[in-house]
N, C-alpha and C positions, 0 to 999 in steps of 0.2 A: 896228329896229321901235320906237315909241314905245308906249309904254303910262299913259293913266293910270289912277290909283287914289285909292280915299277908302274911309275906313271911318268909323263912330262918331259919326252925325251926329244920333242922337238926337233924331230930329223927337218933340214941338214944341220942345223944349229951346234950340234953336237956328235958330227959323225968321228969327230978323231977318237972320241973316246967309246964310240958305238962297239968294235971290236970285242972289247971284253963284258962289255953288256952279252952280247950274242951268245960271245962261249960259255959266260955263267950260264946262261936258260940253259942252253944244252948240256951241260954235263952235268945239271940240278939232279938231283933226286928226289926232289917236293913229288907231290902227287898233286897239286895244283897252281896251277899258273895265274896269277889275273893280272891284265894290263887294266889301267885307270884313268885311260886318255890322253888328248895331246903328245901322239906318239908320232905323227907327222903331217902336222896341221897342211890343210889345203892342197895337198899331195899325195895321193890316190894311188900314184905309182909308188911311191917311197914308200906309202903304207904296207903297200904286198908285197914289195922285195924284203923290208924287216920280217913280216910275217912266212914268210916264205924259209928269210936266214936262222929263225928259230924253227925248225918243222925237227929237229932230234932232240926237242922236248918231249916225251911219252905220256907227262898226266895229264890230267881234266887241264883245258885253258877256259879263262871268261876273261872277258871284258865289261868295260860300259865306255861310254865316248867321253871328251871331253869339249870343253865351249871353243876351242883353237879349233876342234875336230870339224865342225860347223860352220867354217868361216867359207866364203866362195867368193876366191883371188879376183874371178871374172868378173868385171862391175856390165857388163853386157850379157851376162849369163842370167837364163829364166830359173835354173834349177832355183830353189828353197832351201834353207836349212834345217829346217824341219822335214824334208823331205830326206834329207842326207840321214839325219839322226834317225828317223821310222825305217828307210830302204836300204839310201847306197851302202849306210856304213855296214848292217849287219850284213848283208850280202858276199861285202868283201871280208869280214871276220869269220862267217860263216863257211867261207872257201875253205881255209883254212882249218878249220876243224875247232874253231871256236865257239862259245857258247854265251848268248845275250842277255846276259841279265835283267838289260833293259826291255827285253819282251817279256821274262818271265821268270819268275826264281826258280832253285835248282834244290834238291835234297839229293848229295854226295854221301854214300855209307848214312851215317847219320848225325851229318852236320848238313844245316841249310844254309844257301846265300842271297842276298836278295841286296841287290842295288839300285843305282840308276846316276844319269848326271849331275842330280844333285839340282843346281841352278843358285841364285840369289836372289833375294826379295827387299834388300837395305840395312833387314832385322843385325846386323854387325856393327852398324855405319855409325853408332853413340862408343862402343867398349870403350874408346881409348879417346882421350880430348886433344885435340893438338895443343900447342903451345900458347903462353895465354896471349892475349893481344892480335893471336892470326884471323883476319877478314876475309873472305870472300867474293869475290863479284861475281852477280849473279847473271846466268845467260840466260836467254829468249830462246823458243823451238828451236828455232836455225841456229843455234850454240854463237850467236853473235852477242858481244856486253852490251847490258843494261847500264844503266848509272846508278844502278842498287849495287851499295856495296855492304852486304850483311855480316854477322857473329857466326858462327859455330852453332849456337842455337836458333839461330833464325833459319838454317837451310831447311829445307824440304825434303819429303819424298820424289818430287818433280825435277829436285837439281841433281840427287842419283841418276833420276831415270832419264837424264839426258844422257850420259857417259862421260861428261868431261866436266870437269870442274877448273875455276883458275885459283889461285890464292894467292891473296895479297900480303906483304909482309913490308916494315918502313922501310927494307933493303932490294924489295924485287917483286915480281909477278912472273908465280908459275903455273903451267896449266898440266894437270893430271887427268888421269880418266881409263876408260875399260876402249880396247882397240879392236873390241865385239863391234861397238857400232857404225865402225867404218864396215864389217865382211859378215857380221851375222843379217843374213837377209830372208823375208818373207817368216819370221819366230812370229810364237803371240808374247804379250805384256810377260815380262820378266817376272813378274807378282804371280800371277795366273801361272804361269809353268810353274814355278818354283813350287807352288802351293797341289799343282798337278803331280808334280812328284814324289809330295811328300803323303799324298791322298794315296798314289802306288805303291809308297813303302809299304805306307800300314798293310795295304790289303796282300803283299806280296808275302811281308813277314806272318800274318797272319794265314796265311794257308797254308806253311809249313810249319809253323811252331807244334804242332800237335804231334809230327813225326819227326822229329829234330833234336838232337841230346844238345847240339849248341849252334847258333849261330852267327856268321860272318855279315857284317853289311859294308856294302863296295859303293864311297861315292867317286866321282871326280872333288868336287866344293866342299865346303868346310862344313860339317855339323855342330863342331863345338867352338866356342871364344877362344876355351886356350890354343885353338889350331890356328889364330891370325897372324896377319904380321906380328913380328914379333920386336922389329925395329919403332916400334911405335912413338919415341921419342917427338919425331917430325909430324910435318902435317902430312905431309905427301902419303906416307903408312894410313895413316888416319883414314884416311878421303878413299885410297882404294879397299879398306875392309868393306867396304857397302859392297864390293861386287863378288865380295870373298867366298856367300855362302847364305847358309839360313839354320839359326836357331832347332827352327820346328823340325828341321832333320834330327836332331839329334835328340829334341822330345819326344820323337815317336819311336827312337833306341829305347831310352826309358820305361816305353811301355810297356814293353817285349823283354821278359826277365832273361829269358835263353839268347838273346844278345853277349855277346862275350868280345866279340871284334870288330875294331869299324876300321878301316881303311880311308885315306883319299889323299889325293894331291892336290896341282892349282896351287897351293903356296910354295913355291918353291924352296924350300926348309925344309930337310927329313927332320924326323920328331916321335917319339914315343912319349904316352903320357898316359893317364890313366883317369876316367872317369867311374868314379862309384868301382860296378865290378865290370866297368868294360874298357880292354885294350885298346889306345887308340894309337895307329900308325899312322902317320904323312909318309907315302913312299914313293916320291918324288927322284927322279934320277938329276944331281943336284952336283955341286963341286964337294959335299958331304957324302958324298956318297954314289959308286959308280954302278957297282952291282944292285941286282935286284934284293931288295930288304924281302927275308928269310923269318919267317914269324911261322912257331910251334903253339898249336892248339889239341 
């Protein structure tokens, strides 16, 4: 079965190069399509006119959303993002003649898929140590300094779960972080969803695997380490693996031997690599790569 995949193409961000995206889907021959999110964050219209410019794709499409997908530009708007991710988004996929993974897995011939957002939980936020000597200061709820200025090992759970981080160094103070928590509004605890998702994997793969010769899992977020940055040298790399992803995704791959394929974006890095006996693709639409990544199973 051929399959391709794109994630993170951030319309308008990247509409010059949008063209040949387009004409690849349509003149693919995959018999499956899956988009991976972040396909035009906070823009509802841009979302259904790409969807729209691929409609002379002919096989199965799915999706699952991404954490851009979620964001709501309006800081006066009641909507929720959690209301986006359960309604608006399948609604507008679902026009379209797509299909949600994130309501409920799928058994194709006899390969199953089963994904969902994915999410982050911190479980990342140690892989990789930034440089030796880099400090910290630590911020208060309203993300304003403290006069703590901590290690690498002194940070928290609590200084992820703010979104911004600063880092001190003898030469400067920078401030990094996830730009969710300016536009993702009305979510629950980042921990809690993340751990919500990973609770649906199981039960999702597990309803299929009994009729399934192999199967495909779709996140947006990272399930394994080797998918992080990869630039890790700095500290800045370091500090946003926390929002990368979660471990426990990719433990509840391992449980499921009929796993053969994982999929996801969010790091923007295409990347092939191989876990035990399961394929894993980052298929990011990226300066590596303009087409949709083309994976045979």
């Amino acid at each position: 079965m051929k399959i391709i995949a794109v994630s993170d193409i951030h319309i308008p961000k990247n509409n010059a190069r949008l063209p040949q995206m387009v004409d690849a889907i349509n003149k693919s021959d995959a018999e499956v399509l899956i988009l991976g999110g972040d396909i035009a964050p906070a823009n509802d219209a841009a979302l259904e006119d790409f969807l729209a410019s691929i409609s002379n794709f002919r096989g199965l499409k799915m999706y699952v959303s991404g954490n851009h997908d979620l964001w709501i530009a309006d800081k006066n708007s009641t909507e929720t993002s959690l209301n986006r991710l359960q309604n608006v988004l399948p609604a507008i996929y679902e026009k379209y003649g797509f299909y949600s993974l994130e309501k409920q897995p799928l058994l194709y011939k006899d390969v199953g898929f089963a994904g969902n957002i994915g999410w982050f939980d911190y479980t990342f936020v140690r892989t990789y140590s930034p440089p030796f000597g880099t400090k910290f200061i630590r911020l208060d709820d309203n993300l304003q300094e403290t006069k703590q200025v901590v290690s690498w090992a002194q940070m928290t759970q609590a200084d992820w779960k703010r979104g911004y981080v600063k880092i001190k160094t003898l030469f400067s103070i920078e401030q990094t972080g996830t730009n969710d928590i300016d536009y993702i509004k009305g979510f629950p605890d980042d921990v809690i969803f993340c751990d919500q998702m990973k609770e649906k994997l199981e039960d999702d793969i597990a309803s299929i695997e009994g009729n399934a010769r192999k199967i495909v899992a779709v996140f947006h977020c990272v399930p394994f380490k080797e998918g992080l940055i990869r630039k890790n040298a700095t500290a800045v790399a370091c500090v946003r693996n926390a929002w990368a992803g979660s471990k426990y995704l990719g433990e509840v791959l391992y449980r499921h031997p009929k796993v053969c394929l994982a999929l996801w974006g969010h790091i923007h890095e295409r990347q092939e690599l191989v876990k035990g006996r399961i394929k894993c693709v980052n298929m990011s639409f990226s300066p590596e790569g303009v087409n949709p990544y083309t994976i045979e199973i």
